[in-house]
Phi, psi and omega in degrees: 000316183304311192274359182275330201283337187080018165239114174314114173238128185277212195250324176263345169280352172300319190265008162280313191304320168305318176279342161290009205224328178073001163090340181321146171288289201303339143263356167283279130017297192262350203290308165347288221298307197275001164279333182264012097339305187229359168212012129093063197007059185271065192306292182339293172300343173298314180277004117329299216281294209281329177273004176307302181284343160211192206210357172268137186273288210298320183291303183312341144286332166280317172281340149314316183305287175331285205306326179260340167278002163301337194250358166300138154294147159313342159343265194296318192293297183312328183276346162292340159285330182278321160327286186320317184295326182299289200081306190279177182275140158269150126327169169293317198286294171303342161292342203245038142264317159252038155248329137002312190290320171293014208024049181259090176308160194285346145340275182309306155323300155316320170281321185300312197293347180291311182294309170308306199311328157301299183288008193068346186281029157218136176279165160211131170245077190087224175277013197230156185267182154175203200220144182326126187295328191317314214266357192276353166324289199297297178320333179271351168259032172233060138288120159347152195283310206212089176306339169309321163324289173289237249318316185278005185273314188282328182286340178279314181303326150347273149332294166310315215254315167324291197290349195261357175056013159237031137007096145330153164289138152117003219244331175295302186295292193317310178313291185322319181285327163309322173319310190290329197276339181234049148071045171239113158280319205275300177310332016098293173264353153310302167326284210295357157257012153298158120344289190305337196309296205279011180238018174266151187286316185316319206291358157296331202282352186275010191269331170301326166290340170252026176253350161278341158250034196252307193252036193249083179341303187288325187285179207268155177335312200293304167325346199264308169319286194311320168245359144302291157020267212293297174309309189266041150245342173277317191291332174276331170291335158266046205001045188278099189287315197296291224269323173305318178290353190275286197304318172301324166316320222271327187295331189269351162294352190256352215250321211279322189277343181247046179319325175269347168281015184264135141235156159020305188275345178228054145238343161308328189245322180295306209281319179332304187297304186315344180252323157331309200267347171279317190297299195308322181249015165085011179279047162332319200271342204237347183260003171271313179281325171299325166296325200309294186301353192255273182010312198286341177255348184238151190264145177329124177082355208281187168270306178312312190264352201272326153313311203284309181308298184330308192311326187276333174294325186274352185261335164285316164336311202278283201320346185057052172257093160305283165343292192288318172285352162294320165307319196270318173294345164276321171305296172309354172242003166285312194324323185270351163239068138256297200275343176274344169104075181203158173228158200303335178265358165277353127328302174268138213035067166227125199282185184274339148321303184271352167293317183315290187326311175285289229297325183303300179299348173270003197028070151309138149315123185284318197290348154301313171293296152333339181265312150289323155006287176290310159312328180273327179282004174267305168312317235262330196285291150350253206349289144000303175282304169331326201074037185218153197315122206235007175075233214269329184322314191286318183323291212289326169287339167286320192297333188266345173276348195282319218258323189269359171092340182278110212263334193288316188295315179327313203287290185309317166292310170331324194291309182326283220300305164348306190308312198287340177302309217276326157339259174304014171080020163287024166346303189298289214294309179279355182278301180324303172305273193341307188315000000 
């Protein structure tokens, strides 16, 4: 690098460079760049001049760093901000679409990524850029006056890649926290009325915001709801019983003072909750007497009951009525490979590439795939308890939580099915699964 650079390096000053550098590329690289720059192709004075000023390897690398976005144009410097804000990797497009938001023509957007791209500070993995994680610190504090802008411009690009379903991973955390930082609430609880939401490493890190529009007067009721919800679907998911039973008071006092903005879907998510927290105290005759009444408003074959039945399954689960939540949950999941139009031999041995494939021409619901899921992986738990044998149910729910995107359930269901490889002496097949 040194010698690309036109600077002549001797044997110690080499091994000095190494020990200031850490041998590292991404500083070696710019170490080049700033001795025929800033130091008249001198290594030697380069490496004097940084250990005069610090006496630390890890400082000394920071200040290589410091020395080149000083010596970056705003240009460049602005297009590293906007990476660094991005986090995730972009396209080209999608960079010269929010460089647009700075009022960075795409000319100029292109000569800044040239000039990073010199200095080693931007990466490409395929088509998409991003930026030396060392540098993103630093990138942020050369950003353009009005950040807000760009965020809500990366929240729309975002978006778009989302909903268009071909999303990098990590592109998801990112949204929601932009959702949050820049006050699109309503989009927010949109996000958190999926399924897939609660199956993000993220969606715990969102209960302050949504415990501010929970308790929040001026917002609107249905908003209010929506993140009592969100919040008692976390608290049960983190088996928190206490703060779960709290939270079902405050959605059924908030149910009770707005009797009239309630429909079908939040008279639905309130008895869900309500019966979950009667099997937690073990009220059986009242987690019963709530399905019945709920049962009684959703039609046959519905999203609604097939919700409200999983719910009765699962709540004999909490009661440790095995038997019966095992009965109810194959049954809710023949229902849900009804409704996806599949039958139990369309499955087996069949990989999650060519299920995706039937399901995908018919445009499954992913929160579908996800539910049967949950109905096989609730018989495997039963089983489990019973102590008996549950077949195929942990293969077929990994395949289908695999299809709905949710990797924490993936991980987790994932373990069983290991189990059951090694039960039958499949040593290759579970090491193979483990990879």
């Amino acid at each position: 690098m040194f010698a690309d650079a036109e600077c002549p390096v001797d044997r110690p000053t080499a091994e000095r460079l190494v020990t200031l550098t850490g041998g590292l590329p991404l500083y070696v690289c710019n170490a080049a760049t700033l001795t025929r720059t800033h130091y008249d192709h001198d290594a030697a004075s380069l490496c004097t001049e940084l250990s005069h000023r610090c006496h630390s390897v890890p400082s000394v690398q920071d200040l290589i760093l410091e020395e080149v976005f000083a010596s970056l144009d705003p240009t460049a410097r602005t297009v590293a901000f906007l990476l660094a804000t991005a986090e995730v990797p972009l396209t080209n497009q999608e960079l010269q679409r929010l460089a647009q938001a700075a009022e960075l023509s795409g000319p100029d957007c292109a000569r800044g990524m040239r000039t990073l791209t010199a200095f080693a500070i931007t990466q490409r993995t395929g088509r998409l850029i991003t930026l030396h994680d060392a540098t993103r610190s630093l990138a942020t504090e050369y950003g353009p006056g009005s950040h807000l802008t760009i965020e809500h411009a990366l929240s729309r690009i975002l978006r778009e890649s989302i909903e268009g379903g071909s999303a990098p991973v990590g592109r998801l955390a990112k949204w929601a926290m932009l959702l949050a930082r820049t006050d699109q609430t309503e989009q927010l609880l949109e996000l958190a009325s999926h399924d897939l939401f609660f199956e993000q490493s993220f969606s715990a890190d969102l209960a302050p915001i949504l415990t501010a529009v929970a308790t929040d007067k001026d917002a609107a009721p249905v908003s209010r709801f929506d993140a009592l919800n969100a919040l008692a679907l976390l608290a049960h998911a983190a088996d928190e019983t206490a703060d779960h039973g709290r939270l079902v008071d405050d959605l059924a006092a908030l149910a009770a003072a707005h009797p009239a903005q309630w429909g079908a879907r939040e008279r639905l998510v309130l008895a869900t909750h309500q019966m979950i927290q009667h099997a937690a105290t073990g009220d059986l005759g009242a987690m019963n007497t709530t399905y019945l009444a709920t049962r009684s408003e959703t039609a046959e074959n519905s999203v609604a009951r097939r919700i409200l039945r999983y719910t009765q399954a699962q709540c004999f689960f909490i009661a440790g009525r095995y038997e019966q939540s095992n009965i109810l949950a194959m049954d809710v999941a023949e229902a849900y490979l009804d409704h996806l139009g599949l039958k139990p031999e369309d499955i087996l041995g069949v990989g999650v590439e060519e299920l995706g494939g039937r399901l995908g021409q018919q445009g499954t619901d992913l929160d579908d795939c996800k539910r049967l899921a949950d109905c096989l992986a609730l018989t495997v738990r039963c089983k489990r308890e019973l102590d008996e044998h549950h077949g195929l149910a942990a293969l077929h729910a990994m395949k289908f939580f695999h299809l709905a995107g949710a990797w924490r359930s993936v991980v987790t269901i994932g373990q069983e099915v290991v189990d059951d490889f090694v039960e039958i002496g499949g040593l290759q097949e579970a090491l193979q699964l483990l990879e």
